[in-house]
N, C-alpha and C positions, 0 to 999 in steps of 0.2 A: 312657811315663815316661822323663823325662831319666837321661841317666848324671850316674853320680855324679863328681866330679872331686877328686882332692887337691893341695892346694898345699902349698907350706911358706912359713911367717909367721917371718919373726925378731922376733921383739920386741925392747924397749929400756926401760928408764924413764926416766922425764925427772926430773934432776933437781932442777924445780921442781914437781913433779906430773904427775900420770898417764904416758901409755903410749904409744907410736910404733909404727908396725909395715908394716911391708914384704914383699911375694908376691916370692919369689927366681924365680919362673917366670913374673911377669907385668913386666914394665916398666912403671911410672907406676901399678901398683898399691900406693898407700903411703896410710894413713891414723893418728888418732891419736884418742885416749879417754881417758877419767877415769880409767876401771875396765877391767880385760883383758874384763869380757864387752860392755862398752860397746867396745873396740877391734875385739874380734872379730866385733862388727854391722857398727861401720864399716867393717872390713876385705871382709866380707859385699860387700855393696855396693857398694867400692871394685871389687873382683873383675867384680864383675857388669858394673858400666858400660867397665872396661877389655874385655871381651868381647863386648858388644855394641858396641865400638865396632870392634873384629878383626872382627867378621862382617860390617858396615858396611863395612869395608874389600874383603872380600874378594867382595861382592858388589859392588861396584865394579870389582875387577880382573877379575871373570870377563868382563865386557863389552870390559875392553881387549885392544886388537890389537896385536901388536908383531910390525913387521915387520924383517928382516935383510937389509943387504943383499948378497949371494953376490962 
């Protein structure tokens, strides 16, 4: 079973309707909704693909070589 993880969401309202919302621990994890539980799906899944795209990263740099020169 995966660990569980917390974030924190700042919300906003828009004041033309619905809701904005931003991961203070994720960067470019930002999404928006009608309704706060419609936000916090998006948010959901904003989260997920910012971290699938960190693992993607970092399974990329495990193959890099960096070398210094003395």
């Amino acid at each position: 079973m995966a660990a569980k993880r917390k974030f924190t969401i700042i919300i906003q309202e828009d004041p033309e309707g619905g809701y904005t919302g931003r991961c203070l621990e994720l960067r470019g994890a930002i999404s928006e909704g009608r309704t706060i539980e419609e936000l916090k799906q998006n948010m959901t899944e904003a989260i997920e693909l910012v971290l699938e795209s960190l693992e993607e990263d970092a399974r990329k740099y495990r193959k890099l070589v960096i070398e210094i020169p003395s």
